[in-house]
MMTF fields as JSON, N, C-alpha, C and O atoms, coordinates in Angstrom:
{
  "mmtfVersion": "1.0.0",
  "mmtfProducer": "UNKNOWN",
  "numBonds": 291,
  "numAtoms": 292,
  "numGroups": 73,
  "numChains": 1,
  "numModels": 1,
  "chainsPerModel": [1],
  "groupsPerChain": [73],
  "chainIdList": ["A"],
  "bondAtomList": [4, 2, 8, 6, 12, 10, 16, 14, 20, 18, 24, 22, 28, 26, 32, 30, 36, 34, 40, 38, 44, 42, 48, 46, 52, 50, 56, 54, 60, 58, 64, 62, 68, 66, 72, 70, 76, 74, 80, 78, 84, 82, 88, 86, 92, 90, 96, 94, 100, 98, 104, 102, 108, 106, 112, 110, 116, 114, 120, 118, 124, 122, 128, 126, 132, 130, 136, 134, 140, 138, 144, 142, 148, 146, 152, 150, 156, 154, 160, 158, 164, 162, 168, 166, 172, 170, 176, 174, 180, 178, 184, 182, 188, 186, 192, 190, 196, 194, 200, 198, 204, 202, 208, 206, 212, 210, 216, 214, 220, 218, 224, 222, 228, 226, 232, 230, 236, 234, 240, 238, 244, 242, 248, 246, 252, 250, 256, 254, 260, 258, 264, 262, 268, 266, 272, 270, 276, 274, 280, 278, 284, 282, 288, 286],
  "bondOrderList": [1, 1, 1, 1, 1, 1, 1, 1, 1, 1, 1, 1, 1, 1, 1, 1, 1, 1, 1, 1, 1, 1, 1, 1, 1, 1, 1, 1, 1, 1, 1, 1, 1, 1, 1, 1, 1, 1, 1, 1, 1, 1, 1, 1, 1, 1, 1, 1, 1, 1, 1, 1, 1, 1, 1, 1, 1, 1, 1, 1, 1, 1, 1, 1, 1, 1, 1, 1, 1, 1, 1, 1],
  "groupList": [{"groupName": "UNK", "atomNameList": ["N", "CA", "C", "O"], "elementList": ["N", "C", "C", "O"], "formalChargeList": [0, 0, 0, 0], "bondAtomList": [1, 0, 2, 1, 3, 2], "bondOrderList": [1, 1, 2], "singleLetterCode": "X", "chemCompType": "L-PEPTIDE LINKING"}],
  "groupTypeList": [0, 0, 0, 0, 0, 0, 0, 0, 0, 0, 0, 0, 0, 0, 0, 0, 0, 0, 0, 0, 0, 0, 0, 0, 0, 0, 0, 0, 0, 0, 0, 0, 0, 0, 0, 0, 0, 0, 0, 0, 0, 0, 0, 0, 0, 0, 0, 0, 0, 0, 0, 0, 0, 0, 0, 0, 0, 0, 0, 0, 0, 0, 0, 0, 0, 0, 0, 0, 0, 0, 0, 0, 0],
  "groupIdList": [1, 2, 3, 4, 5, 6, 7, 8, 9, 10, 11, 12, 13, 14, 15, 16, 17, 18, 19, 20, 21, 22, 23, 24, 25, 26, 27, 28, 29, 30, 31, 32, 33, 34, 35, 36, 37, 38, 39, 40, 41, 42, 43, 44, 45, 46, 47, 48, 49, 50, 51, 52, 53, 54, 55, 56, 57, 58, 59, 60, 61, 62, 63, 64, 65, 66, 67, 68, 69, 70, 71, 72, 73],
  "secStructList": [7, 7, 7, 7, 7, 6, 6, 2, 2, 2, 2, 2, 2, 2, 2, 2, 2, 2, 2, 2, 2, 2, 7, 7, 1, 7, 7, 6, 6, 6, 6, 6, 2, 2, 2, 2, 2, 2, 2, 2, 2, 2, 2, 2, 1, 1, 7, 1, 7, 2, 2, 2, 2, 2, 2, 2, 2, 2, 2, 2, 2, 2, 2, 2, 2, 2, 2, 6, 2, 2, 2, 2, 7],
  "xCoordList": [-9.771, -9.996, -8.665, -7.694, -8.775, -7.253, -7.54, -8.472, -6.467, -6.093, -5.375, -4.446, -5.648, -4.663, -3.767, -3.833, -2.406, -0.872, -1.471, -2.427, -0.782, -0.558, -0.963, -1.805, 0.427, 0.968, -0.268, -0.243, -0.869, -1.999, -3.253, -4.191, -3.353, -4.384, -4.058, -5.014, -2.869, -2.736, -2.74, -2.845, -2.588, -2.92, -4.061, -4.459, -5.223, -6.195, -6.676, -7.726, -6.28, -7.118, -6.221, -6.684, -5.806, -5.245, -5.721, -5.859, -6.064, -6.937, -8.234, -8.741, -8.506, -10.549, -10.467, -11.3, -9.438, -9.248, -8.936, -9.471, -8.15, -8.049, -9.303, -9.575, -9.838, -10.975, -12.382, -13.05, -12.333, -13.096, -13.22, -14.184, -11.978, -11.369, -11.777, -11.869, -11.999, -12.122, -13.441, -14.063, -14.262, -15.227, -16.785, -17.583, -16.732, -18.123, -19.489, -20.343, -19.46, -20.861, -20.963, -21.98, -19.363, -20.289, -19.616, -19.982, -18.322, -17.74, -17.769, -17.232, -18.501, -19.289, -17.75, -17.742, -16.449, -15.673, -14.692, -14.044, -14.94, -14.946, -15.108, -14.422, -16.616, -17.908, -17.712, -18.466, -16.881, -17.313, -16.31, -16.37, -14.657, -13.494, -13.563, -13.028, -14.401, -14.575, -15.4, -15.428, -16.038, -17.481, -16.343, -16.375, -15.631, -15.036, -13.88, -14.017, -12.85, -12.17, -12.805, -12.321, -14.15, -14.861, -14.969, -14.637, -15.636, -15.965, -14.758, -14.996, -13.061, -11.945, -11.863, -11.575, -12.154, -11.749, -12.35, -11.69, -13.468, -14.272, -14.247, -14.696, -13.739, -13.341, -12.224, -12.119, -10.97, -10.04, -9.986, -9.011, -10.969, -11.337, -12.224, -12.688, -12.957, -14.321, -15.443, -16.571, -15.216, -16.501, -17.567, -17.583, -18.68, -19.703, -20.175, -21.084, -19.492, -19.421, -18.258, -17.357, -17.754, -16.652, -16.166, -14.964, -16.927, -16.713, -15.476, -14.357, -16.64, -15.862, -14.6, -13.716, -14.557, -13.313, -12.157, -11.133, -12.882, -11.699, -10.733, -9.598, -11.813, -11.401, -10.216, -9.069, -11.044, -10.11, -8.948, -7.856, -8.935, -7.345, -6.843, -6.154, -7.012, -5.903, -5.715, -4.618, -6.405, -5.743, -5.02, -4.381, -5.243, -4.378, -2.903, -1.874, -3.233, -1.651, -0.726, 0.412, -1.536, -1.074, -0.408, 0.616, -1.173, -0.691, 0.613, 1.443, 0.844, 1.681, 2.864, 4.035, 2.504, 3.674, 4.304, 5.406, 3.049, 3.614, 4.968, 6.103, 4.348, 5.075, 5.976, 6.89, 6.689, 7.74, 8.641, 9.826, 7.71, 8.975, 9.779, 10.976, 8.458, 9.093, 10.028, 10.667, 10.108, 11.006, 12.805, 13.867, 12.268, 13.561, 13.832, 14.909, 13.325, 14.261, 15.123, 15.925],
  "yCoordList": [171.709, 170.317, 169.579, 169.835, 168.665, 167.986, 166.497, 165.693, 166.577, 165.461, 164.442, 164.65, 162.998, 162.237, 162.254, 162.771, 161.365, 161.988, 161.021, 160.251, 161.322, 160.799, 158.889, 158.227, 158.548, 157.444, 156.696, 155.469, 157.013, 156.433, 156.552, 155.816, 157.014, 157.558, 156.413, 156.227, 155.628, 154.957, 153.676, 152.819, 153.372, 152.272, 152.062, 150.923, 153.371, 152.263, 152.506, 151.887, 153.151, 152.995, 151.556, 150.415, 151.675, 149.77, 148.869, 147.68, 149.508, 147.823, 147.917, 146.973, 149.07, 148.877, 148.205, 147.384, 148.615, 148.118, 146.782, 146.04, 146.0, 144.85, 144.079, 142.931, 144.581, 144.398, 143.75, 142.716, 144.948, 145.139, 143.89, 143.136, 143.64, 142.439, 141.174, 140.218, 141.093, 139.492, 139.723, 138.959, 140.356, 140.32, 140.059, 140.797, 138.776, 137.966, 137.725, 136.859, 138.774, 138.77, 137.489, 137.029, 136.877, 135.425, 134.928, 134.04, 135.993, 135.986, 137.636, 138.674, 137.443, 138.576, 138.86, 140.052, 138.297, 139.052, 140.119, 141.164, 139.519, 140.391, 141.644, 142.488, 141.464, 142.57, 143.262, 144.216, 142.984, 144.238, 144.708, 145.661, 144.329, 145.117, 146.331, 147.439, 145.748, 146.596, 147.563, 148.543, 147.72, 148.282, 149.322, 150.539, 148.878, 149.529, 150.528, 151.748, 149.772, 150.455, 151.888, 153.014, 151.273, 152.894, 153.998, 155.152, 153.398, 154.338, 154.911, 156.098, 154.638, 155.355, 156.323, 157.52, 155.597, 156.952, 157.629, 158.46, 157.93, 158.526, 159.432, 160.547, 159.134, 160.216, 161.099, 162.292, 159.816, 160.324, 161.435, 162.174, 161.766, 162.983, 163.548, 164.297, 163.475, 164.378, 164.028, 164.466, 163.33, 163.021, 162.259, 162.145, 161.651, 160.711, 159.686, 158.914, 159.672, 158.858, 157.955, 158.737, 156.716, 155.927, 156.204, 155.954, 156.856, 156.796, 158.446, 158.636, 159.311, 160.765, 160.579, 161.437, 159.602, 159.607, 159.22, 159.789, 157.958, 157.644, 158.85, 159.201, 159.503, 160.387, 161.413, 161.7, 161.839, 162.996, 162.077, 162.38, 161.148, 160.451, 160.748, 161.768, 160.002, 159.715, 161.142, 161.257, 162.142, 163.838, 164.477, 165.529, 163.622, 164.065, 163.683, 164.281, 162.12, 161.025, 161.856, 162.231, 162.111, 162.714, 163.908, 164.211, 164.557, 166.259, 166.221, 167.114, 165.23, 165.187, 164.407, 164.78, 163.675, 162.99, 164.075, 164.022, 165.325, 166.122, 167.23, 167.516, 167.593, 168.579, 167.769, 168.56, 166.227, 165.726, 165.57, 165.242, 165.937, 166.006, 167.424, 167.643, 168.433, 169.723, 170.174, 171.22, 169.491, 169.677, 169.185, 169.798, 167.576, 167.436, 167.713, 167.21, 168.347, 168.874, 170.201, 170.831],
  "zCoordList": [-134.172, -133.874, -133.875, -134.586, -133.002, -132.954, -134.072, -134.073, -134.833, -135.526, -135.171, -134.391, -135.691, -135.094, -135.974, -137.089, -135.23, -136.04, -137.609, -137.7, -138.342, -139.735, -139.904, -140.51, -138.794, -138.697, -137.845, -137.937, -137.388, -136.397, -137.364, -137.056, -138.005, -139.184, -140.372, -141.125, -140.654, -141.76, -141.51, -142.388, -139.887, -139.297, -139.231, -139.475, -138.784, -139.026, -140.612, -140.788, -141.724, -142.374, -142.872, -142.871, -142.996, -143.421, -142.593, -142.878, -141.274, -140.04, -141.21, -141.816, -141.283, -141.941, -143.405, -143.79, -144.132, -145.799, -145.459, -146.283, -144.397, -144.216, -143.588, -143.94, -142.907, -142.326, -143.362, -143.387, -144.081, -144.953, -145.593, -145.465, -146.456, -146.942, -146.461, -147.231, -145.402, -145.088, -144.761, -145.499, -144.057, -143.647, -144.437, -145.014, -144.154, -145.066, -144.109, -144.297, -142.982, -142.328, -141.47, -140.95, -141.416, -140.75, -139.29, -138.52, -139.214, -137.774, -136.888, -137.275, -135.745, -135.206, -134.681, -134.374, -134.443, -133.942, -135.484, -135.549, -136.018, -137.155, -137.656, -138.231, -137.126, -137.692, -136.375, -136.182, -135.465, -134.284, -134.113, -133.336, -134.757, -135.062, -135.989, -135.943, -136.844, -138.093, -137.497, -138.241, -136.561, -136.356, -135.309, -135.488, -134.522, -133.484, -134.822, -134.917, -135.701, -136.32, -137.112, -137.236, -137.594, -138.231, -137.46, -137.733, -136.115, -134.815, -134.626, -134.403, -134.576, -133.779, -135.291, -135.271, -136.489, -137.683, -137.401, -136.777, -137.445, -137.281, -136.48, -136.746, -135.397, -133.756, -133.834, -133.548, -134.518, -135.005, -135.868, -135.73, -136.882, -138.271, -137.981, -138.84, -136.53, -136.381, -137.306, -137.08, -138.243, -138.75, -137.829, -136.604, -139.044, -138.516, -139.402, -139.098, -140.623, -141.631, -141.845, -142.147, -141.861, -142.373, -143.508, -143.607, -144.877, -145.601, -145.942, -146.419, -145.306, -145.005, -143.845, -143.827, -143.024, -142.236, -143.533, -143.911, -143.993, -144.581, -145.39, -145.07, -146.871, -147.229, -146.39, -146.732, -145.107, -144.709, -144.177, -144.658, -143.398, -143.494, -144.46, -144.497, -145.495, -146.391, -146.982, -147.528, -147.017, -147.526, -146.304, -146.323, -145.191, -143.851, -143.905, -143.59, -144.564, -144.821, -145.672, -145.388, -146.949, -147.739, -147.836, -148.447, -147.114, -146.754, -145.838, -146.008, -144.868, -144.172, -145.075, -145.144, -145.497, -146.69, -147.721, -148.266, -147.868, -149.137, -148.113, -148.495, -146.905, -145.678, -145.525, -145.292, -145.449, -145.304, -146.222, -146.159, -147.391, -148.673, -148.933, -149.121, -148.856, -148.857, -147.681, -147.797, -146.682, -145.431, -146.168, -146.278, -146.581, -147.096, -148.2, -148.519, -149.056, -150.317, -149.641, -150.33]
}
């Protein structure tokens, strides 16, 4: 399965955690960013859950953050 890069993966999970954040149910352009941002994680990690996208991002972010350290030591 193809992954998205790291860096595209931390963008949106910070659009949805920001998202998340403001979103009080009462501006529909809001609720349909957020609705669109879950849908690209989601595509982005092969999942079908927001909650499981998120997860595998951030062990994707991570994993690639840990492969950029062991590169430069």
């Amino acid at each position: 399965m193809l992954m998205a890069h790291p860096t595209v993966l931390l963008d949106l999970v910070e659009r949805y955690e920001l998202l998340t954040s403001v979103a009080d149910g009462t501006d529909p352009r809001i609720a349909g960013q957020l609705r669109d941002t879950a849908y690209t994680l989601c595509v982005s990690t092969g999942t079908r859950d927001v909650t499981e996208a998120l997860a595998v991002a951030r062990a994707h972010i991570v994993a690639a953050e840990d492969a950029a350290d062991g590169a430069a030591a």
